[in-house]
C-alpha positions in Angstrom: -6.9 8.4 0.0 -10.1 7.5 0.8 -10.2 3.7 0.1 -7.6 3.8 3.5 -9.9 6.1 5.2 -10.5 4.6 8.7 -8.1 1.5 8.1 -6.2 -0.2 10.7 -3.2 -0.9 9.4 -2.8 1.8 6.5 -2.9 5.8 6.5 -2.3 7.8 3.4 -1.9 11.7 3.7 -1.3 13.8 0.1 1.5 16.0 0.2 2.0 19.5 -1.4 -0.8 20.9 -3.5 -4.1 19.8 -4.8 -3.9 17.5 -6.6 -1.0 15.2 -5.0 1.9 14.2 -6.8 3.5 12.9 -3.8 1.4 11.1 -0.6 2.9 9.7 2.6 1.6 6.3 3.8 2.1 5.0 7.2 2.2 1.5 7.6 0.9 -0.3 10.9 2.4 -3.7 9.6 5.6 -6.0 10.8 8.6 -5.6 8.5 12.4 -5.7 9.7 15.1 -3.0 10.1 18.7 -3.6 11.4 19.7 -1.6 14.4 23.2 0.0 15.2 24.4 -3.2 16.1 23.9 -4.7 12.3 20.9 -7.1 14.2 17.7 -7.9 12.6 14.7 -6.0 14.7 11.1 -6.3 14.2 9.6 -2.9 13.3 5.5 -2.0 13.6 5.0 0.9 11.5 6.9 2.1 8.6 6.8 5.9 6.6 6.4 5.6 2.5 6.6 8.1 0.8 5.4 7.7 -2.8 5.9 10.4 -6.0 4.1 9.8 -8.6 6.1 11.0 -12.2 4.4 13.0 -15.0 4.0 10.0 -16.8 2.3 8.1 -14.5 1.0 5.5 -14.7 2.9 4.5 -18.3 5.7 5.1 -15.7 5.7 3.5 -12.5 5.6 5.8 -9.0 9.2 6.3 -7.0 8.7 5.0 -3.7 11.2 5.7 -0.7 11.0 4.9 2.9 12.0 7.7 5.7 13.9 4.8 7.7 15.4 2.0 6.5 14.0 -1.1 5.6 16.1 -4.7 5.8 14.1 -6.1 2.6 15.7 -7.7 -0.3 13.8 -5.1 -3.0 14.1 -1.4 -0.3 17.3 0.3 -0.7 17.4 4.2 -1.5 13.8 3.5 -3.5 11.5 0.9 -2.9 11.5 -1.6 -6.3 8.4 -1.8 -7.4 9.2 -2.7 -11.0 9.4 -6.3 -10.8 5.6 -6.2 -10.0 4.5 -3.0 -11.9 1.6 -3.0 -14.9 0.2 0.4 -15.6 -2.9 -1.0 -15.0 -2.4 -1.1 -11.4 -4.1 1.5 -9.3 -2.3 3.7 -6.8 -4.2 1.9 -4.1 -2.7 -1.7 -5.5 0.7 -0.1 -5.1 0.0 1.3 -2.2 -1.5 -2.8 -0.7 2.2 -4.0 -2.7 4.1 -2.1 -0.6 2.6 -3.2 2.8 2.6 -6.9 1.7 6.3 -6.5 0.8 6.5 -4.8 4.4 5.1 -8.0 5.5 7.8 -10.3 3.5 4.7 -11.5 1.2 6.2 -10.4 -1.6 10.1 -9.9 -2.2 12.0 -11.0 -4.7 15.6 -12.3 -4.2 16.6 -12.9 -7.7 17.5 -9.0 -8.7 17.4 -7.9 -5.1 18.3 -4.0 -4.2 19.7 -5.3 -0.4 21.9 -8.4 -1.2 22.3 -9.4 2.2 18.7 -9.5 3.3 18.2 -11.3 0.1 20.4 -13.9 1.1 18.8 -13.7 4.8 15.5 -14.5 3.1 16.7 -17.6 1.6 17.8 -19.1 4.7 14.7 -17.9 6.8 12.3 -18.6 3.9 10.5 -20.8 5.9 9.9 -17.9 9.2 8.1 -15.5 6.2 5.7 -14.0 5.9 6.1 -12.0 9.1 2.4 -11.4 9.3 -0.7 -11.9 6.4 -2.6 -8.4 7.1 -5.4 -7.6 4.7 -4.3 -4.3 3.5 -7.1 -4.2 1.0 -9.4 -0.9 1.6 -12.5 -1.9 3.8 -15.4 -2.3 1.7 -18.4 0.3 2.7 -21.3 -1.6 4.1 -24.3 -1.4 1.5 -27.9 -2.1 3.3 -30.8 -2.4 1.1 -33.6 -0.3 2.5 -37.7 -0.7 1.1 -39.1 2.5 -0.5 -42.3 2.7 -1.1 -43.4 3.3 -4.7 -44.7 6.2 -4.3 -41.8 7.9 -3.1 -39.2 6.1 -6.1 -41.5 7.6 -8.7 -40.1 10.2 -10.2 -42.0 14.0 -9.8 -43.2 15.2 -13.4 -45.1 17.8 -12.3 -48.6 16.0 -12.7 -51.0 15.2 -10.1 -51.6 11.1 -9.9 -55.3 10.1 -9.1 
């Protein structure tokens, strides 16, 4: 939670007792939704929520969106499993998520959503729908001169 603390286009909140098994992250991010009409609309933020499993992270988190998302890997759950490694971090998964928001990553070959998997192969050349660094922001470090006096460690003994 707090590598997305103060970032623009991400927002992650736990959910239920400390600590979280489940977090909600809302997305600030492009991605595409069909309306009642069955028409493709462009869609600026976006509700995950993500479970992570006893066996995490041997077992990969369950991720579902609260309104639907017209992407060839989001159906009921989001599918994470073409791209999951236990050695990714919940704040990789989290960055996955909102570059497959983004159409920068999908996968059309064992798709969830047929149809938009097929709408990405004839659009292919529209995507991605945006390139936002969703990486945390990096904390600025500033160097500051102490004098040596002041590093040294106290012992308890007076210095001449």
């Amino acid at each position: 939670m707090t590598g997305f603390v103060g970032h623009p286009y991400v927002t992650v909140e736990p959910v239920g007792p400390l600590p979280p098994e489940r977090y909600r992250v809302i997305y600030g991010v492009p991605g595409l939704r069909l309306d009642a009409a069955n028409q493709i609309q462009r869609v600026y933020q976006h509700v995950v929520e993500i479970y992570l499993p006893a066996g995490y992270p041997r077992e990969k988190p369950y991720c579902t969106v609260a309104q639907p998302v017209f992407h060839p890997n989001f159906g009921a759950h989001i599918c994470i499993a073409d791209f999951w490694s236990p050695s990714q971090s919940l704040l990789d998964v989290i960055v996955q998520i909102g570059d497959m928001l983004q159409y920068k990553l999908f996968n059309t070959r064992s798709p969830l959503n047929a149809v938009a998997a097929r709408w990405v192969v004839e659009h292919v050349d529209e995507l991605p729908l945006a390139s936002l660094d969703l990486f945390p922001l990096e904390p600025e470090i500033t160097l500051h001169a102490v004098s040596a006096s002041a590093s040294a460690p106290s012992l308890g003994v007076d210095r001449p």
